[in-house]
N, C-alpha and C positions, 0 to 999 in steps of 0.2 A: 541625643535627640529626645525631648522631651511630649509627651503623649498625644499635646494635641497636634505637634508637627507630622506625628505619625498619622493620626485621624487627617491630617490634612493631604498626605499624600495618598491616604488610601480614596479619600472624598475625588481630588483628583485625575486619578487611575480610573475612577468607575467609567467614563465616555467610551475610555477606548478599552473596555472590557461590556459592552454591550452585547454583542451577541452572546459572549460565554452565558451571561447572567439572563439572556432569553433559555439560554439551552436547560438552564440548571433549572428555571420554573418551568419550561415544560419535562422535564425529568419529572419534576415532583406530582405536574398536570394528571401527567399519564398514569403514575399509579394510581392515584386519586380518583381517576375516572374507571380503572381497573376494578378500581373497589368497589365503586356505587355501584357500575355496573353488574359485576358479578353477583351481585344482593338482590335486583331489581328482575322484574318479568323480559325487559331485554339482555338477559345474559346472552342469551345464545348469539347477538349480534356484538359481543364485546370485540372478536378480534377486529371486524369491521372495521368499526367507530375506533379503534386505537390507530389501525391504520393510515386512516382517512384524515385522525388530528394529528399525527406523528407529520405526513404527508406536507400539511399546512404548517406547521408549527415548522418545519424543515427549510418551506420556501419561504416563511419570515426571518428565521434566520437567514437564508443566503442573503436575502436583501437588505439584512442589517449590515454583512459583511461587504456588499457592493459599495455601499457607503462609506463605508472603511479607504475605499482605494484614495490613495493621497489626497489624505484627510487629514487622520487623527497619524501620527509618528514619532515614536518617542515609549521611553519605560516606562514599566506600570509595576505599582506594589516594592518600589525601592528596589530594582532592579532584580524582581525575580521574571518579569517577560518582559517583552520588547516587539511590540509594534510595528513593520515596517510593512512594506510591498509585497516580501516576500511571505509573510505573512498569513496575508490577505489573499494573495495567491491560492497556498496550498489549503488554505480555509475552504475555498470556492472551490478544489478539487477536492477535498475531503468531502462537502455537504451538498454536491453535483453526484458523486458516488452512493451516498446513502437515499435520497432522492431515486434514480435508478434501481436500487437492491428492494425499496419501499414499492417499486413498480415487480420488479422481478417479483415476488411475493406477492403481489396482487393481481399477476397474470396466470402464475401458476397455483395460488393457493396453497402454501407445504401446510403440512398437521404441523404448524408452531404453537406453541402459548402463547397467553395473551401477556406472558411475564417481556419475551421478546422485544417488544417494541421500547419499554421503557430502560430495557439494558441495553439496548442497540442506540437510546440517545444518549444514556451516560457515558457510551466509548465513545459517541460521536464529542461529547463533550471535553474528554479526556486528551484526544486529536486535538482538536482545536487548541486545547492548553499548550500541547505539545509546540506547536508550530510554531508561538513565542516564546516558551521555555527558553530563556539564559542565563539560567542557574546551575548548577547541581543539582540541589535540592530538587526546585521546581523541575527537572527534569525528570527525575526520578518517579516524583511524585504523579506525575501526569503520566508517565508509563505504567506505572503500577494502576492509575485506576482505567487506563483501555486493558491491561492485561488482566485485570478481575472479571473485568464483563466479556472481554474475550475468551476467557474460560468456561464463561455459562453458557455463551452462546453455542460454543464447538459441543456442550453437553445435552442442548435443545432435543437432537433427536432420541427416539423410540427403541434404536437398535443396538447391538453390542457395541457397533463399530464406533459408535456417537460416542460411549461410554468411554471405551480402550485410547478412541484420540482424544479426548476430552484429559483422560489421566496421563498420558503421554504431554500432553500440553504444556498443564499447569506444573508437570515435574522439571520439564526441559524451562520452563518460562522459570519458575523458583529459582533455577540454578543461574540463569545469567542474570535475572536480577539481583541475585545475592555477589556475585562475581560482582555486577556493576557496579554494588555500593561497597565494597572492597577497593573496587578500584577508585571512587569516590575519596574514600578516607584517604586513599594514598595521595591524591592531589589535592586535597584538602592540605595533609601536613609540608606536600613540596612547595604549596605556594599561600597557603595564609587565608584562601579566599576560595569558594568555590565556582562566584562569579565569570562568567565568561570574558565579560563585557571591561572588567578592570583593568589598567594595564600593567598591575603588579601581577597579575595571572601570568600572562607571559611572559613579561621579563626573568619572574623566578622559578617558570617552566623550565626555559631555556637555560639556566644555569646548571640543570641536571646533564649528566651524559644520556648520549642519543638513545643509548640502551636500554637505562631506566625510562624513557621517556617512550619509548615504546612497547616495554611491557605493562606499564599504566595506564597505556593510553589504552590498549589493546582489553585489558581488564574492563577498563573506564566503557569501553562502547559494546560488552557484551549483549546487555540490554537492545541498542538500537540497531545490533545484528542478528539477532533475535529476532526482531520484527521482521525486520529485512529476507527474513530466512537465507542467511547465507552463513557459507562454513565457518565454524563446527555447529553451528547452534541451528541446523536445518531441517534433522531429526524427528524435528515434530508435525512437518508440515502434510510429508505422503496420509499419513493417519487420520490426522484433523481433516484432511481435505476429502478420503473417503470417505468419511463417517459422519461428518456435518450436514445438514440443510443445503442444499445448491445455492441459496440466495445468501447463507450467511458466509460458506467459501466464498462466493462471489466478493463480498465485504472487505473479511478479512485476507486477503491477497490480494489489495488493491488499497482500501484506506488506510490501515496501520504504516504501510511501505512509502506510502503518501506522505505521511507525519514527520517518518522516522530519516527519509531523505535530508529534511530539512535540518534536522538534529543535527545527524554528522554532518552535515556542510558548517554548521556554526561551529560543532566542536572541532574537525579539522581545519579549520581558520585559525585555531589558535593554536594546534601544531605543527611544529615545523618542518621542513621539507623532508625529514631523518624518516618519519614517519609513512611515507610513501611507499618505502619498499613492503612494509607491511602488509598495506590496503592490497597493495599490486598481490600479493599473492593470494590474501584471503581471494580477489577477484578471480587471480585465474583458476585456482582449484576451487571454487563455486560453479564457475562456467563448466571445467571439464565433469566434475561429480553432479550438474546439475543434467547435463548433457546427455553424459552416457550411462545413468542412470533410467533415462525416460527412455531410453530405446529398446527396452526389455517389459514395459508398462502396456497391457493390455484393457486396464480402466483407465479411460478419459481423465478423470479428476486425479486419479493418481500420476499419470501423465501430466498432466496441468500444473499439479505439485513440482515436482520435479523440473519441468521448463522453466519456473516461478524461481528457482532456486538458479539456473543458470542466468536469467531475465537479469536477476539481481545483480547477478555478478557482471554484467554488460552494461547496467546502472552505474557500478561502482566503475568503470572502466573510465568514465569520464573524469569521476571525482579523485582517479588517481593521477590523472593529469596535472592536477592541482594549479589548476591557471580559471580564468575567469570564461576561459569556452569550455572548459571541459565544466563549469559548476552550470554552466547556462544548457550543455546538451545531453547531462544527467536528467535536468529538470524537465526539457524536452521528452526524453526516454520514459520519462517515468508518466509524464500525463500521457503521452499516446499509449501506453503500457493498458494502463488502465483503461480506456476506450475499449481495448483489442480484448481484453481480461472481461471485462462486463459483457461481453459478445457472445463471448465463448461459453461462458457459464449460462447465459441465457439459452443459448439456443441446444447444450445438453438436454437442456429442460424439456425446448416444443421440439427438438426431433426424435431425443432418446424416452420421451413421457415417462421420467423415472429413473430408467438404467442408466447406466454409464459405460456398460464392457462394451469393448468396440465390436463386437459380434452382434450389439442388440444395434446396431446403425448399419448392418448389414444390407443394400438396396433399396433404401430410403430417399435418395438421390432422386427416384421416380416418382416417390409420395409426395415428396417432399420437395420441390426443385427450386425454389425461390430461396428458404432457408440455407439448401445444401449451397447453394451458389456463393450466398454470401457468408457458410462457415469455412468454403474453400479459400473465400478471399482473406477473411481472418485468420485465419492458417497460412498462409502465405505473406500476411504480414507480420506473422509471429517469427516467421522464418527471417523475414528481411529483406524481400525481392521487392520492386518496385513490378506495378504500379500503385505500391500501398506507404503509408509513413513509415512503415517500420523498417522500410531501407532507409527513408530519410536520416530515423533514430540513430538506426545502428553506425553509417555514414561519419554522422556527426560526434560522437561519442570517440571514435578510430579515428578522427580527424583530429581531435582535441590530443589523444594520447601520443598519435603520431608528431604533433606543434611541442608535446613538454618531451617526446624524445629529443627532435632535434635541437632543443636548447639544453636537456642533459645527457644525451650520449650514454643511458643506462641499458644494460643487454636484461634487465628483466622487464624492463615497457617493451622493447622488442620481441623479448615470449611471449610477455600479456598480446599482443595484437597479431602475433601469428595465431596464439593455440583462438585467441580470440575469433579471428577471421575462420579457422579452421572449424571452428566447433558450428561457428553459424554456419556452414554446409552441411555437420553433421545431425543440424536439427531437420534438417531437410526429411530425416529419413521416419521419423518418427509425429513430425506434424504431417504429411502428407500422407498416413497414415489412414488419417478423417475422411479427405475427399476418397481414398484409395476403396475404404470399404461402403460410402456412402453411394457409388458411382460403378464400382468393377468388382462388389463381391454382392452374391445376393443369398437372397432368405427364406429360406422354404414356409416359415410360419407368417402366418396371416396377423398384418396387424392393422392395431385402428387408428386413424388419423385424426390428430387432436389436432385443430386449430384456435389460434388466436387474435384475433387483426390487433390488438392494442402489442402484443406480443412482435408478429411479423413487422408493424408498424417500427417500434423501437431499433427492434436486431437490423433492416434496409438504415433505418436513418444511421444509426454507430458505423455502417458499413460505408453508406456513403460518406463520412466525414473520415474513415479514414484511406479513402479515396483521395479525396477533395483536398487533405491537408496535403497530399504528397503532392500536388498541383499548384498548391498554395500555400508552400512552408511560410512565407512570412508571414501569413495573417497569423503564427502561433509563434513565429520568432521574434517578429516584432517585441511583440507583447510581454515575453519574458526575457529580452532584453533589456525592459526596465524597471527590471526588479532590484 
């Protein structure tokens, strides 16, 4: 292909890479304005003004990507991403969450830097790559740069703990990226192409034995299990999650998980069913180590960590179905996931103003009754019980795995959805936890009540819609049905 053919597909590609190319100039916006600013007699309002345009710049891109929805369809850049529905989808959950965490941060004010804002749009940028990555390459490449910026951010804070998960992070983060592109080159030389989208990828997958093809494979998605935080690569998560900003935990255990969903659904589309038995187990020893790790967790956010890690494996529960409900009640899982995940994190913030040990929510329930009511409801949908979606979720995910037992009669989908079913009782004892101490244990020390109405405002409305979905799954099933 000769150079201008190449300038012509790239001249091409640019429509349907519109928002990324908004996101990159407001990337460069923001330092730009970091800079005048910090020079200028209004330094002291820089974090402000960074906020305020991050905020804006965030809602034009969502609305570039609204645009998007069956519109533009089709490859960009000679098939290193790919355009479709699904997409556009997880776009609109990725830049709905940073929007949110944008708020969370402007309700509570953390001591960030004003460096923050412009690394929290480059990972948002990063995301977004992600979501059409069908490449190798591009895949890689678009993890590597959310996992850059998610290294600075988990190092934002002031305290040791910021410090120790920040290096914990990036060491566990090195090691499955270096795994990934290992496992990269191996599918590189089995099949000629690193392309997803070819179908000499698969044809010359599939001529390997099941065996090689699933320890390459398994190498191959260290990276996007990593994000995932699920076994073995989970390691870093209790750490970073005590030691970060609330608003940037909030972030990153909900948008990277967002991206990285989408990843493995394309890359296990291209393997084949041999590979299943795999997923099925990293799922079920996620669930149980995610599980019965948080029952001994007396910090919230370390608790949160932890749940995060079983969450995921209840995510993967779908995708090991590997039929067209279980990828459709993955996707369900994961966006109400994040709903219940933004909730949670927010309201550590207006009920614990600062702490996290369950002993500082100690009789809060009385200060506090409007919050506690609906952190009990969020805890209750984390668990799974109706009247919230997160029975919907969990419902449909056991639905899907139970539909690819009965067409393969495998006895380890059947462990997957017992220890499955089992553990979500045993989350019972340690999410209820929240209401247990907020309502029936009290606190001899006097404290002062911080409110927020833009706060309170947020936490009721996330509370009520994940009410209201359980009332009205299909206004959410519809819609990701036709992805």
């Amino acid at each position: 292909m000769q150079l201008k053919d190449h300038l012509y597909q790239v001249i091409q590609s640019l429509p349907g890479f519109l928002p990324e190319t908004w996101l990159s100039v407001a990337f460069l916006l923001l330092i730009l304005v970091e800079i005048l600013l910090k020079n200028s007699r209004w330094q002291h309002q820089t974090t402000s003004v960074l906020r305020g345009l991050a905020f804006g710049m965030g809602l034009v891109a969502l609305s570039l990507v609204f645009l998007q929805w069956n519109d533009l369809n089709g490859y960009l850049f000679h098939h290193l991403l790919y355009l479709d529905n699904k997409a556009v989808y997880f776009k609109i959950l990725i830049l709905v969450t940073f929007l949110f965490v944008l708020l969370h941060v402007q309700i509570i004010r953390p001591d960030l830097p004003a460096e923050f804002y412009s690394i929290l749009m480059a990972v948002v940028l990063g995301l977004c790559l992600m979501t059409m990555s069908v490449n190798g390459l591009s895949i890689y490449l678009s993890i590597e740069l959310v996992s850059i910026g998610s290294y600075l951010m988990a190092t934002l804070g002031r305290s040791k703990k910021s410090g120790e998960g920040g290096l914990k992070y990036l060491l566990f983060g090195a090691l499955s990226s270096a795994v990934m592109l290992y496992g990269l080159s191996f599918l590189y030389g089995m099949t000629g192409t690193l392309d997803l989208t070819n179908d000499v990828f698969a044809s010359q997958l599939a001529q390997n034995p099941p065996s090689i093809v699933q320890v390459v494979g398994f190498l191959t998605l260290a990276g996007v299990l990593f994000k995932l935080s699920l076994v073995p690569f989970h390691i870093w998560a209790p750490d970073v999650y005590e030691g970060a900003a609330t608003p940037v935990v909030a972030f990153l255990s909900t948008a990277p998980k967002v991206a990285a969903l989408l990843v493995l659904m394309r890359l296990l589309s291209v393997f084949s069913l041999d590979f299943q038995p795999v997923m099925a187990v990293v799922a079920l020893v996620s669930i149980l180590a995610g599980n019965l790790s948080a029952l001994w967790q007396t910090d919230l956010k370390r608790l949160l960590a932890y749940s995060g890690i079983a969450q995921a494996g209840f995510v993967l529960v779908g995708l090991v179905a590997f039929n067209q409900t279980g990828f459709e009640s993955a996707v369900f899982y994961i966006t109400v996931y994040i709903l219940m995940n933004l909730a949670a994190f927010l309201l550590i913030d207006l009920i614990g103003e600062g702490a996290t040990d369950l002993n500082s929510f100690a009789g809060k329930g009385t200060s506090h009754p409007l919050l506690s009511i609906c952190f009990t409801i969020i805890m209750v949908a984390l668990v799974g019980l109706p009247p919230t979606v997160g029975f919907t979720a969990k419902l449909l995910v056991f639905s899907a795995l139970w539909e690819a037992n009965q067409s393969a009669g495998d006895g380890l989908l059947i462990a997957l959805l017992v220890v499955g079913l089992l553990n979500a009782i045993v989350s019972l004892f340690y999410y209820f936890k929240v209401p247990f101490y907020l309502f029936f244990r009290t606190n001899a020390q006097n404290f002062s009540l911080f409110r927020s109405f833009l706060g309170e405002t947020v936490v009721v409305l996330l509370t009520l819609v994940v009410i209201l979905l359980f009332l009205k799954t299909n206004w959410l099933i519809d819609w990701i049905r036709v992805l």
